[in-house]
TORFI-373176 format. One record per residue (C-alpha): residue number from 0; y, x, z; residue in three letters. Coordinates in Angstrom, 2 decimals, padded with zeros to 5 digits. Example, Ala and Ser with C-alpha at 12.3 -4.5 7.8 and 13.67 -1.06 7.14 Angstrom:
2
{0,{-004.50,012.30,007.80},'ala'};
{1,{-001.06,013.67,007.14},'ser'};
***
This chain:
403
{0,{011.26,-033.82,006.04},'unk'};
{1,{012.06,-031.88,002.86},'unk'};
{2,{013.63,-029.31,004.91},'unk'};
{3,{010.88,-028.89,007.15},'unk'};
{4,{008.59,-028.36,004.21},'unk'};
{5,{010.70,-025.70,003.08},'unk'};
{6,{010.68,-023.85,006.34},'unk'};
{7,{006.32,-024.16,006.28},'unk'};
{8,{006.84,-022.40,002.88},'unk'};
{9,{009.18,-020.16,003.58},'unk'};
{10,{006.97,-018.72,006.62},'unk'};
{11,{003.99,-019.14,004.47},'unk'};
{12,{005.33,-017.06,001.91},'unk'};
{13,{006.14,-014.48,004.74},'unk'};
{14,{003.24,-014.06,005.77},'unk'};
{15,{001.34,-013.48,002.17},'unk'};
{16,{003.83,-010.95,001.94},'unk'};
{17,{003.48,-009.11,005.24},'unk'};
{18,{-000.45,-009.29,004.46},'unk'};
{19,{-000.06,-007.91,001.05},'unk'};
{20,{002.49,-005.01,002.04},'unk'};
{21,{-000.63,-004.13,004.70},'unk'};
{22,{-003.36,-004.55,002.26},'unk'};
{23,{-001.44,-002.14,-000.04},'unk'};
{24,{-000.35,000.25,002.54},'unk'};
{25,{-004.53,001.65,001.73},'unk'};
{26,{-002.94,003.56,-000.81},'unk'};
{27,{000.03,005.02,001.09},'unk'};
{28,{-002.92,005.91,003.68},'unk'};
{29,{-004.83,007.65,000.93},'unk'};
{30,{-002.10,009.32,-000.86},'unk'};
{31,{-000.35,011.29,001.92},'unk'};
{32,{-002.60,010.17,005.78},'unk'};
{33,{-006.30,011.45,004.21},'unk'};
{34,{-005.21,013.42,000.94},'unk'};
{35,{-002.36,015.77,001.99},'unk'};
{36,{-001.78,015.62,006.05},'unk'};
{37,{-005.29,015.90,007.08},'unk'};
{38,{-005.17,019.06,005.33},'unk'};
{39,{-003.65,020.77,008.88},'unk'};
{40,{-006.82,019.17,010.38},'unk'};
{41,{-009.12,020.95,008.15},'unk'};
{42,{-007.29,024.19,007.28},'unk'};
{43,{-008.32,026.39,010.56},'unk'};
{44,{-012.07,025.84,010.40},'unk'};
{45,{-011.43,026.08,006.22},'unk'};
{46,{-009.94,029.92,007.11},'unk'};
{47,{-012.89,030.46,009.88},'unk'};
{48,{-015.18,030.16,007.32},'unk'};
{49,{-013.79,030.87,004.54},'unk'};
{50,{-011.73,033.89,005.66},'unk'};
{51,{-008.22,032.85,003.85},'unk'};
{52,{-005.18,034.24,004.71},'unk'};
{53,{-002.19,031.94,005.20},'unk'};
{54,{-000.63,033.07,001.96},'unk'};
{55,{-004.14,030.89,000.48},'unk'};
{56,{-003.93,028.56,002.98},'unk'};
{57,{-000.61,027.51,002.26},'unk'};
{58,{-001.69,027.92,-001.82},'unk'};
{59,{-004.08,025.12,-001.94},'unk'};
{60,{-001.67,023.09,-000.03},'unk'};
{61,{000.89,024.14,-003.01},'unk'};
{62,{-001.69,023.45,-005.48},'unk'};
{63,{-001.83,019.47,-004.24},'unk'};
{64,{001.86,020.09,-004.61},'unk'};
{65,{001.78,021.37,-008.18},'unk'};
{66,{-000.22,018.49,-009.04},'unk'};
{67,{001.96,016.36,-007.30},'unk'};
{68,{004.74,017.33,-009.39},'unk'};
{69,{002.85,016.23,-012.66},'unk'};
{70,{001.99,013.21,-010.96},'unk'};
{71,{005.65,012.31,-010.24},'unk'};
{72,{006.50,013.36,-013.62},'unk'};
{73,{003.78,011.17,-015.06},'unk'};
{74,{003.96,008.00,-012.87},'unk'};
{75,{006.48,005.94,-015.15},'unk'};
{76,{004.94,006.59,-018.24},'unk'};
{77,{001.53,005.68,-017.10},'unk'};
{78,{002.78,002.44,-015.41},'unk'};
{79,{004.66,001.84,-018.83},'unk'};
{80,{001.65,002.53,-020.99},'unk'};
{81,{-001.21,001.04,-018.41},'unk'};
{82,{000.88,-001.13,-016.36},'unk'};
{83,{002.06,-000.95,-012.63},'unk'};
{84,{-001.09,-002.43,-010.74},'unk'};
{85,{-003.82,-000.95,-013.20},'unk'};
{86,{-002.18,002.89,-012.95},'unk'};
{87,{-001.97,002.06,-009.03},'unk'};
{88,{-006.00,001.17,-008.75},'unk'};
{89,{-007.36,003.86,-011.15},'unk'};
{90,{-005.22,006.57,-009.34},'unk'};
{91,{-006.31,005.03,-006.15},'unk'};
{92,{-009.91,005.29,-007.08},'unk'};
{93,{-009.96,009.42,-008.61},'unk'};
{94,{-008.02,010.14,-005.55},'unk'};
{95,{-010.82,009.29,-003.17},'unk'};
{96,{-013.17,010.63,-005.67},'unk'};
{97,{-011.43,014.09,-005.59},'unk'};
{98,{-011.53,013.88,-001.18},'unk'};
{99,{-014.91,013.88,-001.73},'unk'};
{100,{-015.09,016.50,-004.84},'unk'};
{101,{-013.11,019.25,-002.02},'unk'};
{102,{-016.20,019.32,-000.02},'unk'};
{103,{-018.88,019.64,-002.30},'unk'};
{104,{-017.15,022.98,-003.97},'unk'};
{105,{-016.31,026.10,-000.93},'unk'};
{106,{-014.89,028.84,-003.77},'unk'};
{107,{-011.72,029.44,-003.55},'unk'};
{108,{-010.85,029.08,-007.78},'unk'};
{109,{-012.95,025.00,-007.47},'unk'};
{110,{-011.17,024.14,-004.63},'unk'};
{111,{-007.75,025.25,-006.45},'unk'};
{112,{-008.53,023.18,-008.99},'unk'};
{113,{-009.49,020.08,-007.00},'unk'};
{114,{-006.47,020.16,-004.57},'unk'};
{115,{-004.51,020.37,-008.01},'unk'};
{116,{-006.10,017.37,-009.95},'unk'};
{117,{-005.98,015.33,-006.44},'unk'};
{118,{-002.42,016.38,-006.60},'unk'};
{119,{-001.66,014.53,-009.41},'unk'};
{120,{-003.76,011.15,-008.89},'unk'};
{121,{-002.27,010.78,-005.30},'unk'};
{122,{000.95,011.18,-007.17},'unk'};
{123,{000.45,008.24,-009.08},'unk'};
{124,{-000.66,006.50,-006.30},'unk'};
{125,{002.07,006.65,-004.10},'unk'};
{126,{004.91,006.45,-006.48},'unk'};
{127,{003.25,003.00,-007.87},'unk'};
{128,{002.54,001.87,-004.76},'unk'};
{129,{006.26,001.77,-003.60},'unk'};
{130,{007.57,000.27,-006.70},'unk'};
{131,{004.89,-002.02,-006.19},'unk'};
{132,{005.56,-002.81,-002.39},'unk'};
{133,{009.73,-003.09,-003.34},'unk'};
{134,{008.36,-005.69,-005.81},'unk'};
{135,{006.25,-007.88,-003.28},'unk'};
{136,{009.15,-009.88,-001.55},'unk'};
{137,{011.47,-011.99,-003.90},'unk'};
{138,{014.18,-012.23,-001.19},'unk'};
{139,{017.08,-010.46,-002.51},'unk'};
{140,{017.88,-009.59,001.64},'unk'};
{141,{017.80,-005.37,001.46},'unk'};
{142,{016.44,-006.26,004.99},'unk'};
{143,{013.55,-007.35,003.81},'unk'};
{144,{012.40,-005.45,001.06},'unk'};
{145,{013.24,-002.36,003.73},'unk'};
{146,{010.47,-003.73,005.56},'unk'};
{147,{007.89,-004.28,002.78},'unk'};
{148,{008.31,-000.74,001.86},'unk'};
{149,{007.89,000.58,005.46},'unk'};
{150,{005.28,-001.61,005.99},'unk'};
{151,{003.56,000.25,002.57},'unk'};
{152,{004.63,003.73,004.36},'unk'};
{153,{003.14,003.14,007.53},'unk'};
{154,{-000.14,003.06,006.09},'unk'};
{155,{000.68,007.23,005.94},'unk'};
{156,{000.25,007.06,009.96},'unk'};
{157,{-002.87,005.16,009.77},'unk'};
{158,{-004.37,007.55,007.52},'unk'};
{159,{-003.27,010.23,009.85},'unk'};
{160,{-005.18,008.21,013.18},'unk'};
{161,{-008.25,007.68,010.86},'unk'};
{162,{-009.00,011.07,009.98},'unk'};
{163,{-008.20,011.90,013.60},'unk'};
{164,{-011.45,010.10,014.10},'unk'};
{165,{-013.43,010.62,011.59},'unk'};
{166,{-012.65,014.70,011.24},'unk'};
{167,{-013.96,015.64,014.15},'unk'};
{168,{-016.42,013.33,014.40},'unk'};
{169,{-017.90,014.60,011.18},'unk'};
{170,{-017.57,018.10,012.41},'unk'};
{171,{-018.65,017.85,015.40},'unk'};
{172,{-017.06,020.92,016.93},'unk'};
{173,{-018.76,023.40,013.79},'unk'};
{174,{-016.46,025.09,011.98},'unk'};
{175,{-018.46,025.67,008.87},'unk'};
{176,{-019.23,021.65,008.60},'unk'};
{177,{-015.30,021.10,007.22},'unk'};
{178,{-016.83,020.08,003.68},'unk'};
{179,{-018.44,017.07,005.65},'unk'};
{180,{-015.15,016.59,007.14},'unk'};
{181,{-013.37,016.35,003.77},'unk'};
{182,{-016.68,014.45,002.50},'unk'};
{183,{-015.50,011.48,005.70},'unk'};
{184,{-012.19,011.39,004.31},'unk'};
{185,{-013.58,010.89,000.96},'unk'};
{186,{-015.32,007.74,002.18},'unk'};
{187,{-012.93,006.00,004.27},'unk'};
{188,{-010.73,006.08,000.91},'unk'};
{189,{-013.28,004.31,-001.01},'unk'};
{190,{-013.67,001.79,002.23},'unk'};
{191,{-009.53,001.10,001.25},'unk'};
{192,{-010.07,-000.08,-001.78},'unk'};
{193,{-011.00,-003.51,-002.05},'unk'};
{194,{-008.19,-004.04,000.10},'unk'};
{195,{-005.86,-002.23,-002.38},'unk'};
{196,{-007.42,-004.33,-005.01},'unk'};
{197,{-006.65,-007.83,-003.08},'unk'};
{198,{-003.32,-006.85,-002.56},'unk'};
{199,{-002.43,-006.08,-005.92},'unk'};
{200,{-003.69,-009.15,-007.71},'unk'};
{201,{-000.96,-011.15,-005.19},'unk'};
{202,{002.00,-008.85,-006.92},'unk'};
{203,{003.63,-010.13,-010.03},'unk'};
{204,{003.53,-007.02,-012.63},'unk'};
{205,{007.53,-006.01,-012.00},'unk'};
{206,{009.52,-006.96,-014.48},'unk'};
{207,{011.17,-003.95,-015.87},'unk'};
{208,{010.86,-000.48,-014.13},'unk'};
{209,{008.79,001.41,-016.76},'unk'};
{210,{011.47,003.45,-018.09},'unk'};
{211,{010.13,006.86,-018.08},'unk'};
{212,{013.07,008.42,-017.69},'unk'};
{213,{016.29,008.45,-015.83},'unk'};
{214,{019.63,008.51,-017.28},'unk'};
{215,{022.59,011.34,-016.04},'unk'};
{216,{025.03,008.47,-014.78},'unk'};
{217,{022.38,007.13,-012.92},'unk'};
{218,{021.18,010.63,-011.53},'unk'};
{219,{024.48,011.09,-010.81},'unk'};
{220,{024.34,008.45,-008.20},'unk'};
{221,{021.30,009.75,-006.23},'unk'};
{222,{022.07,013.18,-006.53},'unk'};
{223,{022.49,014.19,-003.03},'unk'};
{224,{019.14,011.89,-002.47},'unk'};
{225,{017.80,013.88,-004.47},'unk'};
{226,{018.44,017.88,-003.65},'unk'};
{227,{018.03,016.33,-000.10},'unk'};
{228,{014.88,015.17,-000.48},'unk'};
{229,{013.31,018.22,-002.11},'unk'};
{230,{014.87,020.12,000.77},'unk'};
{231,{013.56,017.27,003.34},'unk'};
{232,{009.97,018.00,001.38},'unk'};
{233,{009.81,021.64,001.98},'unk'};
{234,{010.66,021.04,005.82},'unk'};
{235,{008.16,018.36,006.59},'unk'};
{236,{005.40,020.32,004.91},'unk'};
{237,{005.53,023.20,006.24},'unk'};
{238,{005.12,021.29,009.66},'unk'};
{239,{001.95,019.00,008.79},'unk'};
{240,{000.39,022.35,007.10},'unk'};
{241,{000.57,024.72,009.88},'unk'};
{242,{001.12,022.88,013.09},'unk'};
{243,{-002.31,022.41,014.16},'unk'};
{244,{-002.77,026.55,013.93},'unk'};
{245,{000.48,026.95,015.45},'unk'};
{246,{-000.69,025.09,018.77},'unk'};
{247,{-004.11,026.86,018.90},'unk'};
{248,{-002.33,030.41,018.36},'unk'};
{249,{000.14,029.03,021.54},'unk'};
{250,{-003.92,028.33,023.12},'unk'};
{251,{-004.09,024.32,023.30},'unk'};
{252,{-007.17,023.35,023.15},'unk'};
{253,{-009.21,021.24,020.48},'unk'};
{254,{-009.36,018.56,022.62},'unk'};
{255,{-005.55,018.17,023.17},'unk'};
{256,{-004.81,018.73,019.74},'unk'};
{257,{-007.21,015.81,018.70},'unk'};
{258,{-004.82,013.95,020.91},'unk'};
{259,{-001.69,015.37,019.20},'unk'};
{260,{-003.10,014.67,015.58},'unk'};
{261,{-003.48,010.74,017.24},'unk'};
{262,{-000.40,010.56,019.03},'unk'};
{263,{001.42,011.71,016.02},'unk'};
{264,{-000.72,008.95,013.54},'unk'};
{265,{-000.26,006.01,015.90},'unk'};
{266,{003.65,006.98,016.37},'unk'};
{267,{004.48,007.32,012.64},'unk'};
{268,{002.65,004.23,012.38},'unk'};
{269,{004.61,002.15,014.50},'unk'};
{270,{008.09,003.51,014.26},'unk'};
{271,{008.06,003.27,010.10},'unk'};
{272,{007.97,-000.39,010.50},'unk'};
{273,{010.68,-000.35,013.07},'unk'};
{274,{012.72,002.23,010.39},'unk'};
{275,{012.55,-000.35,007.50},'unk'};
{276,{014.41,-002.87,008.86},'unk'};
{277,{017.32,-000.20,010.35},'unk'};
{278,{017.42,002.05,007.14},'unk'};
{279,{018.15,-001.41,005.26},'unk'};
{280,{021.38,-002.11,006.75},'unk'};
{281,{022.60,001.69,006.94},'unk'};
{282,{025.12,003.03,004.16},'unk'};
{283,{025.08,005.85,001.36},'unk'};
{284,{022.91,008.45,002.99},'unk'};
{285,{023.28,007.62,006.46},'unk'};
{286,{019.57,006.73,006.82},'unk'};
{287,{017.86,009.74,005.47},'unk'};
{288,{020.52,011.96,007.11},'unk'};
{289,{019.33,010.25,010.45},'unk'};
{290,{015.78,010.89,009.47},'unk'};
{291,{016.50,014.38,008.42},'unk'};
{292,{018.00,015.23,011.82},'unk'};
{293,{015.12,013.76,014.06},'unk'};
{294,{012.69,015.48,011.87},'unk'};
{295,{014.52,018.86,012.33},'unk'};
{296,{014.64,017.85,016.26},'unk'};
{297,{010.59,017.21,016.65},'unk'};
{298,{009.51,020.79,014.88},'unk'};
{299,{012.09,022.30,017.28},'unk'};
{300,{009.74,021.18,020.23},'unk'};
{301,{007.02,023.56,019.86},'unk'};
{302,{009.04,026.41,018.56},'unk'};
{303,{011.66,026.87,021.38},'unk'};
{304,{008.30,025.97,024.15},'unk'};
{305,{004.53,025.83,024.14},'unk'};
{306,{002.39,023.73,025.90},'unk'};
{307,{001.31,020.16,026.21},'unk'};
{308,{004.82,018.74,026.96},'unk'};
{309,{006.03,019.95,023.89},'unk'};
{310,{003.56,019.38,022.05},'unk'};
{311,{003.69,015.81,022.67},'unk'};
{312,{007.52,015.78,022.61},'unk'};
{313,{007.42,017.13,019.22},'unk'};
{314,{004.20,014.23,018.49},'unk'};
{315,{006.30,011.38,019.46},'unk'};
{316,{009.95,012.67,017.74},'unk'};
{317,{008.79,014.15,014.35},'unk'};
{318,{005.94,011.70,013.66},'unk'};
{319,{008.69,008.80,015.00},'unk'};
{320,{010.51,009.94,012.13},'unk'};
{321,{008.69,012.00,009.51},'unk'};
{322,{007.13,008.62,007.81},'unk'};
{323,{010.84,006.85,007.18},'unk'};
{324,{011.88,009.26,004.93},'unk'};
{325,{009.97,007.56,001.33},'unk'};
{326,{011.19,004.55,002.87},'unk'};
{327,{015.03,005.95,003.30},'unk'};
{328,{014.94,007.42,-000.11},'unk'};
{329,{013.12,004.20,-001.46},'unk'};
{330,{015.81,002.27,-000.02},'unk'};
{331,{018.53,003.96,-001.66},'unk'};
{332,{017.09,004.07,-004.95},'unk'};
{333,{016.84,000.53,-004.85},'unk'};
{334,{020.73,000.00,-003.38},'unk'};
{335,{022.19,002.67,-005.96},'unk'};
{336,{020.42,001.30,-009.30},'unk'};
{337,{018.98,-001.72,-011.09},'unk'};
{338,{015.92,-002.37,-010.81},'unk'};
{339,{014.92,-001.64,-014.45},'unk'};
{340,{015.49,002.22,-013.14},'unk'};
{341,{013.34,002.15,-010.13},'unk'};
{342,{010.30,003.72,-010.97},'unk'};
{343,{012.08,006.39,-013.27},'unk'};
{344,{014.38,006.89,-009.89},'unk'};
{345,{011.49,006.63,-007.68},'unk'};
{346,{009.02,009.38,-009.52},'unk'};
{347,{012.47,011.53,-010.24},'unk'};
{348,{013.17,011.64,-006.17},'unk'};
{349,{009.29,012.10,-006.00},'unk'};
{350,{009.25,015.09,-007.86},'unk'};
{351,{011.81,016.57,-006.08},'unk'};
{352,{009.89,016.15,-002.84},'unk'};
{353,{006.76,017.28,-004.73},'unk'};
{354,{008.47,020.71,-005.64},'unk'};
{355,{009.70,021.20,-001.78},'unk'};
{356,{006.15,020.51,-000.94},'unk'};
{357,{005.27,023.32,-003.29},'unk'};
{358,{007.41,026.00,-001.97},'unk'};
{359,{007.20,025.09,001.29},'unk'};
{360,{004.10,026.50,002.40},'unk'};
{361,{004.07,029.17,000.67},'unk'};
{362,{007.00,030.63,002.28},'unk'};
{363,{006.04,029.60,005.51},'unk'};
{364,{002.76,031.59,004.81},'unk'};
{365,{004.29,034.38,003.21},'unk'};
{366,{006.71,034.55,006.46},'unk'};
{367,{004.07,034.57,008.68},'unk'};
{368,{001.50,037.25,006.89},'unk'};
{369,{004.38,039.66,006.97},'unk'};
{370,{005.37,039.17,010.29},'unk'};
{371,{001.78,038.84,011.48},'unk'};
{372,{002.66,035.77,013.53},'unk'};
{373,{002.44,031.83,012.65},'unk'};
{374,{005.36,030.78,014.84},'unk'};
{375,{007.36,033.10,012.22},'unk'};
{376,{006.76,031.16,009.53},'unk'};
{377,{007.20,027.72,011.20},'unk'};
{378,{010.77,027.76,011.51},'unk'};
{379,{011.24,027.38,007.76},'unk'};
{380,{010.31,023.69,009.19},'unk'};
{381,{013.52,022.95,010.90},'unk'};
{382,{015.57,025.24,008.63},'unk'};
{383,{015.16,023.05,005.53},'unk'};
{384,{015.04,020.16,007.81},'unk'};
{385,{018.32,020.62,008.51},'unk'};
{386,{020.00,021.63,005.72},'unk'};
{387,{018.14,018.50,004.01},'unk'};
{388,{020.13,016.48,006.48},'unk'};
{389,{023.64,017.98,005.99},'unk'};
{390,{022.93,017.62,001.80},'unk'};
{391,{022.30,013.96,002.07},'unk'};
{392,{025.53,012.96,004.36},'unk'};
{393,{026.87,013.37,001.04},'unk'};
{394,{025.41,010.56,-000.32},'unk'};
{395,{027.92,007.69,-001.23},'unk'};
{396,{027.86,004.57,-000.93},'unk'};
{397,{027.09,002.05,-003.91},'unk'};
{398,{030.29,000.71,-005.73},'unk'};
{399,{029.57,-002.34,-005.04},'unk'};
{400,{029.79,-001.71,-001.46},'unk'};
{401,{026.08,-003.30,-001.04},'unk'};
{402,{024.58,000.09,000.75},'unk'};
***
């Protein structure tokens, strides 16, 4: 009887948890699905009417990376000084407040600035939210805390899917309507909220976790992680910044790359749940090396052939993949150190994947204003892909033997 009694609680506990992890995979969505990715959605009709060049283009996408940076930087103190679930909410909140601030302003300087500050609150937002989804399950199985985290993650894809609706929807086919657009996105993060807000009154503030800074011996440890990860940041971004103009300069059509912007969203979706549970049982860098690789395999798709086949290849294998690296790097952070460095770790890996996202597009830009050809600057995708792959395969094991 007893026994059976703990088996009710034991699944009743499983699913608050898996509920939870959803409800606070709104801010995961918000962060990266609506803030950052849906950029690629909104940057051609942006340069239509606008008239930027991709140097600019790929400078207000560094600008959300600049602010990303200070974000990262700024996540552990804040959680320290506000605590984990308050920082997580108010950054939560200015982030959909500064989704809707992009499309009221259309000069160039405003939107700068706004892409910048958004930077920085969607910073704080993600960061948090991981710490706070590695904190929702008290099993000490690295199983299942890999899945509470890429549960949190996959909320990225449905962010992606979402403003695959809504973006064209609020459009409608006009290229000068992209501040409603942006406006859309805007609201759909403020529809996240009180979800956000249920889920984090059902997490215990973690114990521990606010230092604001990492020590060398424990750097040390993640090292590779790390220079990987920045390397992993620069690749990825260059991809979900110029891929929709890549496939209309290769002449797909808006409606097919509506369904490529979906297809990609519902993919990442699904497979990040599938990663969490596979990246929990894999060793030292394995995992993100295995990300890494697939990554560099999906932006090869539409470089070496154009069409609808390879668009789609390159839908289902990058965004199948894409999503599981925070989880991978989560997950070794968590295997590597205690738990009292996690956030420090976490917003230290961050950063580095902030300051890929940085440089990333503006190389990728830069490559493909001088050579007068997007394609040119694309492949920066699956060179830092690549070599982000290769860095982290030389990421040890724990001494303990536990990753």
């Amino acid at each position: 009887m007893e026994s059976s009694q703990a088996v009710d609680r034991s699944s009743g506990d499983a699913r608050i948890e898996f509920a939870t992890a959803i409800a606070l995979s709104t801010g995961a969505a918000l962060a990266l699905g609506l803030s950052r990715f849906s950029y690629a959605l909104l940057l051609p009709p942006m340069q239509a009417d606008l008239a930027l060049s991709y140097v600019q283009a790929g400078a207000l996408n560094t600008a959300n990376g600049v602010g990303y940076i200070a974000g990262a930087l700024s996540a552990p103190w804040a959680a320290s000084r506000w605590g984990a679930k308050r920082t997580f909410l108010a950054a939560f909140l200015l982030s959909a407040l500064a989704l809707l601030a992009t499309g009221v302003f259309a000069e160039f300087t405003m939107l700068f600035l706004v892409r910048t500050l958004g930077g920085v609150s969607t910073a704080h937002t993600f960061v948090i939210g991981a710490f706070l989804a590695a904190a929702i399950s008290r099993s000490s199985d690295p199983r299942r805390r890999g899945t509470m985290v890429g549960i949190y993650v996959a909320g990225v894809g449905v962010g992606i899917l979402l403003a695959g609706f809504a973006v064209p929807i609020a459009m409608n086919g006009v290229a000068a309507r992209w501040p409603d657009g942006w406006i859309a996105l805007g609201g759909l993060g403020l529809a996240g909220l009180p979800m956000a807000a249920w889920a984090v009154r059902g997490i215990r503030e973690p114990a521990g976790g606010n230092s604001p800074l990492l020590g060398l011996p424990a750097f040390r440890r993640i090292a590779p992680t790390f220079f990987g990860y920045g390397l992993f940041g620069a690749g990825y971004v260059g991809y979900m910044t110029f891929i929709i103009a890549l496939l209309g300069s290769q002449g797909i059509s808006d409606t097919r790359m509506t369904s490529f912007w979906m297809v990609l969203g519902l993919v990442s979706a699904i497979s990040t749940l599938v990663w969490g549970r596979v990246l929990g049982a894999l060793r030292g860098g394995l995992g993100p090396t295995i990300v890494f690789a697939t990554a560099t395999v999906g932006t090869l798709a539409v470089l070496v052939s154009s069409g609808p086949v390879a668009m789609f290849v390159s839908a289902v294998i990058f965004g199948g993949s894409f999503l599981a690296g925070p989880t991978a790097i989560t997950i070794v952070a968590q295997r590597q150190l205690p738990a009292s460095d996690w956030t420090a770790a976490i917003s230290l890996l961050t950063l580095s994947f902030a300051l890929g996202q940085t440089v990333g597009p503006l190389i990728a830009g830069a490559v493909s204003d001088i050579a007068g050809d997007i394609s040119a600057g694309f492949w920066v995708s699956p060179v830092f892909l690549g070599a982000a792959a290769l860095v982290n395969a030389l990421q040890k094991p724990s001494d303990d033997g536990t990753i």
